[in-house]
GUSE-270385 format. One line per field, with one value per residue: residue number from 1; x, z, y of N, C-alpha, C in turn. Coordinates in nm, 3 decimals. Atoms other than C-alpha are relative to their C-alpha. Layout:
<rs>
kekol	(NUM_...)
n.east	(X_...)
n.up	(Z_...)
n.north	(Y_...)
ca.east	(X_...)
ca.up	(Z_...)
ca.north	(Y_...)
c.east	(X_...)
c.up	(Z_...)
c.north	(Y_...)
</rs>
This chain:
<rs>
kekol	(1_2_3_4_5_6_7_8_9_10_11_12_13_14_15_16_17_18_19_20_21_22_23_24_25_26_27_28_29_30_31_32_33_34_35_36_37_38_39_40_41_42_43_44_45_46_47_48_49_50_51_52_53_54_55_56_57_58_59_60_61_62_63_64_65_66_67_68_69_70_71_72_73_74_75_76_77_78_79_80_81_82_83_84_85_86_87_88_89_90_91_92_93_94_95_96_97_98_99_100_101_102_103_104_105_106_107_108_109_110_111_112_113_114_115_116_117_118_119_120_121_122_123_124_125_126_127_128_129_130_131_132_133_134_135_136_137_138_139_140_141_142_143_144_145_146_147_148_149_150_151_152)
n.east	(-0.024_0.037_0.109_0.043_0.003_0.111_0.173_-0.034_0.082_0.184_0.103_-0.014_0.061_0.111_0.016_-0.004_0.129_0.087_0.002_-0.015_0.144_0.041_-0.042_0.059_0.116_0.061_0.022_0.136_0.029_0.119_-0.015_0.044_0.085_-0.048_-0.119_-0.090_-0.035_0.084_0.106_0.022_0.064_-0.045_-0.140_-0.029_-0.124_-0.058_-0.153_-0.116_-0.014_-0.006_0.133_-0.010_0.006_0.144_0.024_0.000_0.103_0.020_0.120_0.072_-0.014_-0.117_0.013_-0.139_-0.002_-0.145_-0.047_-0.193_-0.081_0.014_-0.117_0.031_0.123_-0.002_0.110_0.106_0.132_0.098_0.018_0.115_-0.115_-0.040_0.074_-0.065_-0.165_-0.027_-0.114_-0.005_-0.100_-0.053_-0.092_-0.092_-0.085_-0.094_-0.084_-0.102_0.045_0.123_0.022_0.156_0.025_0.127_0.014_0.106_0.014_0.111_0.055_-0.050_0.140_0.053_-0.079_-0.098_-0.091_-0.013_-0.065_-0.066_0.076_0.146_-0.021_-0.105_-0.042_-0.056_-0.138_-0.059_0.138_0.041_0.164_0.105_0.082_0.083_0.020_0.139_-0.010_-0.013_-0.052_-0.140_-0.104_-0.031_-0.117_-0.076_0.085_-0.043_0.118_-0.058_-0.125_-0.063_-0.067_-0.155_-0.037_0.037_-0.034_0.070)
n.up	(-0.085_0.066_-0.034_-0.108_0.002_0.096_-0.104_-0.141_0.028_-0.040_-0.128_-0.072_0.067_0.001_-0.175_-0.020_0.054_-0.113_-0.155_0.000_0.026_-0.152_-0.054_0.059_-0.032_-0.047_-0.155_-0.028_-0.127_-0.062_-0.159_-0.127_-0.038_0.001_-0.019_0.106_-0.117_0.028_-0.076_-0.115_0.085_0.180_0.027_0.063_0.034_-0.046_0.109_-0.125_-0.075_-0.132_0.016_0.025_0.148_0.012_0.015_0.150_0.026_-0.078_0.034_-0.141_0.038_0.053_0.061_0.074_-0.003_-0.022_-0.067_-0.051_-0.016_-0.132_-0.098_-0.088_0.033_-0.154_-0.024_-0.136_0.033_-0.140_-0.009_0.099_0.049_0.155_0.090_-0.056_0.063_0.196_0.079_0.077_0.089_0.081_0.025_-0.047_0.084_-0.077_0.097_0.087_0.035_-0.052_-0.038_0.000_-0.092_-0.032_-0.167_-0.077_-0.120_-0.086_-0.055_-0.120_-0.140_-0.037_-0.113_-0.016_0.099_0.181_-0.010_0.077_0.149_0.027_0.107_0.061_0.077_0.129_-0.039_0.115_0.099_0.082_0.083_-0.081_0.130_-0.051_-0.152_-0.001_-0.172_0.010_-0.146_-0.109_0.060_0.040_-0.070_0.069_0.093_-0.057_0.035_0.152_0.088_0.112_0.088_0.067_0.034_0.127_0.070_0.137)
n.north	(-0.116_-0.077_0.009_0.011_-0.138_-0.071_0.045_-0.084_-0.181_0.042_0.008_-0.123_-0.118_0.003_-0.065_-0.134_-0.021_0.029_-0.070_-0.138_0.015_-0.010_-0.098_-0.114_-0.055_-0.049_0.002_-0.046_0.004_-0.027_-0.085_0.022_-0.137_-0.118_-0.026_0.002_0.123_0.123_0.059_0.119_0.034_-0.013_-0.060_-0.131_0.007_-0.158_-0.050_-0.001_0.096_0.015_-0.035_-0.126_-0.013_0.074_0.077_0.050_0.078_0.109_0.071_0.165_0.126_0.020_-0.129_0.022_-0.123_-0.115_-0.122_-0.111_-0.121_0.055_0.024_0.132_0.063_0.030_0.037_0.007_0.113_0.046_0.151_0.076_0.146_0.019_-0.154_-0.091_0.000_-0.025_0.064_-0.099_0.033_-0.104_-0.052_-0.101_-0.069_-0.078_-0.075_0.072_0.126_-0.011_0.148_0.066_-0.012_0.047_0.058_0.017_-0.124_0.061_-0.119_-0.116_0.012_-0.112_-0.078_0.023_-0.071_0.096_0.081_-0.025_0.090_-0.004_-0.037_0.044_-0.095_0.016_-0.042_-0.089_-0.059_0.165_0.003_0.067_0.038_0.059_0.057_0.121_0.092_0.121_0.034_-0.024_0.003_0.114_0.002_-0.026_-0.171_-0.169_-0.088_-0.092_0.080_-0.043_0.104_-0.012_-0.121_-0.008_-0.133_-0.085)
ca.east	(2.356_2.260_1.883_1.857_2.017_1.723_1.442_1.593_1.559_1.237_1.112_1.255_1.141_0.788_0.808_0.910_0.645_0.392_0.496_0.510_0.151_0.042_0.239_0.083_-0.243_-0.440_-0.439_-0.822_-0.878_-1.151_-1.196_-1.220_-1.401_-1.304_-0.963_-0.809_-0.809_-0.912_-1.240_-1.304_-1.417_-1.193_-0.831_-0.670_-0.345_-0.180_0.090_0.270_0.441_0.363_-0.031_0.024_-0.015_-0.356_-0.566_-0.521_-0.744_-0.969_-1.234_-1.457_-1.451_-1.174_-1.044_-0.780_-0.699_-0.369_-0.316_0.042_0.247_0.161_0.400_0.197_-0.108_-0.296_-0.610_-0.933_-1.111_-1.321_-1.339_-1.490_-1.424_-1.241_-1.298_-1.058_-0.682_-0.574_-0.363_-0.230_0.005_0.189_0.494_0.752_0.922_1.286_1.359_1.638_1.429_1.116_1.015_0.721_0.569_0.299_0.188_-0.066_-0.192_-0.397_-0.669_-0.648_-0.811_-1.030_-0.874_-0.579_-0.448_-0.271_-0.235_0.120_0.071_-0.242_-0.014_0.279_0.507_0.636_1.026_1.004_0.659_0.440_0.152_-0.090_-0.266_-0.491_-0.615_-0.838_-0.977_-0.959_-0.872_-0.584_-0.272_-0.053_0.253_0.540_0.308_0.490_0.322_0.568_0.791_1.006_1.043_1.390_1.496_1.346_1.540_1.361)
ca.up	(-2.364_-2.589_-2.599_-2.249_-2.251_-2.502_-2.270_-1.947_-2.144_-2.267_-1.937_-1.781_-2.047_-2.036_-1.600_-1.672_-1.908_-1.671_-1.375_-1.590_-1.695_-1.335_-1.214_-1.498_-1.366_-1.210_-0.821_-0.666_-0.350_-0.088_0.236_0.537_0.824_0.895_1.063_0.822_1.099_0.984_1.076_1.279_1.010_0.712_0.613_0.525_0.320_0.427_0.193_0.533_0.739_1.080_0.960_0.915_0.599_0.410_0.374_-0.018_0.031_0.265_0.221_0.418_0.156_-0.089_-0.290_-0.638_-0.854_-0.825_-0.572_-0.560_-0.349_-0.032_0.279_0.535_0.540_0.863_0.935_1.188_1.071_1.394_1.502_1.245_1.166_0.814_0.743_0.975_0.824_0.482_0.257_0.038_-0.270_-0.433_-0.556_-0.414_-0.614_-0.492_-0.794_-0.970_-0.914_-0.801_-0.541_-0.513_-0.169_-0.018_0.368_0.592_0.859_1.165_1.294_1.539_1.891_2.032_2.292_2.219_2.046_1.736_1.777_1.669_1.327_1.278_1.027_0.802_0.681_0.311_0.318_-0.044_-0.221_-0.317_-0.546_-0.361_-0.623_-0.410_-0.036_0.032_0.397_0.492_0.795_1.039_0.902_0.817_1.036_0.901_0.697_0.756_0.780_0.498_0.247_-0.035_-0.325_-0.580_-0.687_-1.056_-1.246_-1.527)
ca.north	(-1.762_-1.520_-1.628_-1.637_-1.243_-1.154_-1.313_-1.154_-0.784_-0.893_-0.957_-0.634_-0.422_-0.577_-0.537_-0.197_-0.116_-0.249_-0.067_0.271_0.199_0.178_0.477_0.702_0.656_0.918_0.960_0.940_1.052_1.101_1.319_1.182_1.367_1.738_1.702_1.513_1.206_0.819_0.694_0.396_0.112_0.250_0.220_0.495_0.611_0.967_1.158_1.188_0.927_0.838_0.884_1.269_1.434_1.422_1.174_1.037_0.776_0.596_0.347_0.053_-0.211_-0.330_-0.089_-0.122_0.132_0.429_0.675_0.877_1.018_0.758_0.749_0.556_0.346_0.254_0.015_0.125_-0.181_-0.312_-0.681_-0.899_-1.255_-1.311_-0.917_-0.742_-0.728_-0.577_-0.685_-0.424_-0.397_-0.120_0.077_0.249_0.505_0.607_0.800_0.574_0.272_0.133_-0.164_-0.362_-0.280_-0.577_-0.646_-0.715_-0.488_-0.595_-0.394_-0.108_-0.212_0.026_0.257_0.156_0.440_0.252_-0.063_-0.179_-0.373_-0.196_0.030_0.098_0.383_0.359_0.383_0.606_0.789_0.466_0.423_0.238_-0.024_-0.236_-0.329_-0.614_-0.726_-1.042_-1.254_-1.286_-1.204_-1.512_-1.624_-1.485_-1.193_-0.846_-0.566_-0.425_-0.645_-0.502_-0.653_-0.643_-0.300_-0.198_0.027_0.250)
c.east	(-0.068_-0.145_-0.074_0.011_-0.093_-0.103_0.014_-0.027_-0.116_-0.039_0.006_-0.072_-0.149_-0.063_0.019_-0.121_-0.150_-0.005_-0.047_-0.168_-0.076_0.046_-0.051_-0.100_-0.025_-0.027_-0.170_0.036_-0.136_0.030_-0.035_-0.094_0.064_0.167_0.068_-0.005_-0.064_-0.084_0.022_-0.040_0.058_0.142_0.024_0.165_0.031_0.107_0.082_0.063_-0.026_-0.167_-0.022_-0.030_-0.140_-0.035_-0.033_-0.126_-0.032_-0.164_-0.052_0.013_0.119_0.004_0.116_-0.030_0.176_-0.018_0.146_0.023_-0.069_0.094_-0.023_-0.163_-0.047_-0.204_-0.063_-0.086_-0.033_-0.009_-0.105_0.070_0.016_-0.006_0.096_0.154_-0.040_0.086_-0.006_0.088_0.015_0.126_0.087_0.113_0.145_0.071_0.111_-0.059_-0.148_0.008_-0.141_0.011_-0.138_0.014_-0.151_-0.012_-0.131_-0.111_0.005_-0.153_-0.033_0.072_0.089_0.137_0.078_0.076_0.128_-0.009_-0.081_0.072_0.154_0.082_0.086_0.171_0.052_-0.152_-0.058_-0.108_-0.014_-0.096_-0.076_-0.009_-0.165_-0.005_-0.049_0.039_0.154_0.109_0.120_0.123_0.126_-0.041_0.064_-0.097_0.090_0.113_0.022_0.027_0.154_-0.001_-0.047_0.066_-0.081_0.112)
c.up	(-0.059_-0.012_0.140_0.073_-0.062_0.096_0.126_-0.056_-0.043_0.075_0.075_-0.087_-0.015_0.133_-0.035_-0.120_0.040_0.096_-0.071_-0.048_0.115_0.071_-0.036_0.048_0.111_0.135_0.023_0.140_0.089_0.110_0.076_0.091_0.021_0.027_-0.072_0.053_-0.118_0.073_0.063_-0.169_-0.176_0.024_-0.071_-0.040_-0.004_-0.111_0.136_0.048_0.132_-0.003_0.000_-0.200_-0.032_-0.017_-0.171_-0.057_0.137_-0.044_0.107_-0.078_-0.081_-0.107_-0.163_-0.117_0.000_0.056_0.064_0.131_0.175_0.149_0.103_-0.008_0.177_-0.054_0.099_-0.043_0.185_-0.024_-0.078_-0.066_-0.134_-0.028_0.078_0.011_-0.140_-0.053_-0.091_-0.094_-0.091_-0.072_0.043_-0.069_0.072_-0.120_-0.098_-0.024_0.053_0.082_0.018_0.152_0.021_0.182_0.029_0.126_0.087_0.028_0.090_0.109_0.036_0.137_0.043_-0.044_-0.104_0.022_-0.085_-0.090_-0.115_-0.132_-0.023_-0.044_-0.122_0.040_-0.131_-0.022_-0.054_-0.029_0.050_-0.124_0.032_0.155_-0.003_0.130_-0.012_0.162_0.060_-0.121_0.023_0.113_-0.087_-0.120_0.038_-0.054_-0.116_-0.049_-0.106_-0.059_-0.087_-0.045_-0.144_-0.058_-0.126_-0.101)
c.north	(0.124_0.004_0.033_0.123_0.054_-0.016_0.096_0.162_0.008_0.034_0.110_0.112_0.005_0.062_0.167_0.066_-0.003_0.091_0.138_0.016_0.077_0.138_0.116_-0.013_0.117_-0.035_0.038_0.027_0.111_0.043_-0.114_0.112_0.120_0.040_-0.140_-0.157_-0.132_-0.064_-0.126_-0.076_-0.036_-0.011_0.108_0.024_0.177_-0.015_0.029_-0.138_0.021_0.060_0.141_0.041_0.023_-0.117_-0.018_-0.084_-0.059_-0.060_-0.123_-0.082_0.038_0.057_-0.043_0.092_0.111_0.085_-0.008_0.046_-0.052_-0.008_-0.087_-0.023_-0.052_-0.063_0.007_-0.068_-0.041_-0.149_-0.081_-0.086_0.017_0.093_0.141_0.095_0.008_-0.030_0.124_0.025_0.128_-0.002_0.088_0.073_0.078_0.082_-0.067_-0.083_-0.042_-0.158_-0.023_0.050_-0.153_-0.018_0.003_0.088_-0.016_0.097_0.049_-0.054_0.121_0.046_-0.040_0.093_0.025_-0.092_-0.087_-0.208_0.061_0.162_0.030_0.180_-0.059_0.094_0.165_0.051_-0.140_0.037_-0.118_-0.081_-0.088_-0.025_-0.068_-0.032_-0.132_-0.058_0.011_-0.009_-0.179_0.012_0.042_0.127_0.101_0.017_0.083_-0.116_0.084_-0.061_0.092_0.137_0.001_0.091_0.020_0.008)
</rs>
């Protein structure tokens, strides 16, 4: 019993060492065009929810890396086989604790205004630590999963 209490704080103290790694990094981020909006082509991650806010980050290919202080994420990728859905994986900081954030997010049809899938609001502040495109999202893929609660 006692071994198996040492390994279990181990392993939390290594996870939490990890995460705080990742969290200290340095936020990058890039303009979009003038009003703040996401292009056609690129995903993009707003410090607002409901795609408001600035834009933190957006990019056309796959991106990994730390940017802070995320609330929602949204894909205007354009129809293209195997290349049109992101997969994306972070952190969500609620202040006491932290959860893993991952999902998939379809792309936004054209004149459709935003198609729903095609993005996500973060339930807490999340560091954003990769998005990769790729094909159709999987059956059973959300576009947002939470993982277990982390306390610091």
């Amino acid at each position: 019993m006692r071994n198996t209490t040492r390994r279990r704080s181990v392993a939390a103290l290594a996870a939490g060492a990890a995460l705080g790694a990742v969290l200290a990094m340095p936020g990058t981020a890039q303009a979009a065009d003038a009003d703040g909006s996401c292009n056609v082509t690129e995903f993009c991650a707003f410090s607002g929810t409901d795609r408001t806010g600035s834009v933190r980050l957006d990019r056309v290919g796959n991106w990994s890396g730390s940017v802070t202080g995320i609330r929602s994420l949204a894909n205007r990728g354009t129809a293209e086989w195997n290349a049109d859905h992101i997969r994306y994986s972070g952190w969500a900081n609620y202040g006491d604790h932290y959860r893993q954030v991952t999902g998939c997010l379809h792309f936004d049809e054209p004149g459709s205004g935003w198609t729903a899938g095609s993005w996500v609001n973060f339930p807490a502040p999340t560091a954003l630590n990769r998005v990769e495109w790729g094909g159709e999202c999987g059956s059973g893929e959300p576009t947002i999963k939470l993982g277990r609660p982390i306390y610091a």
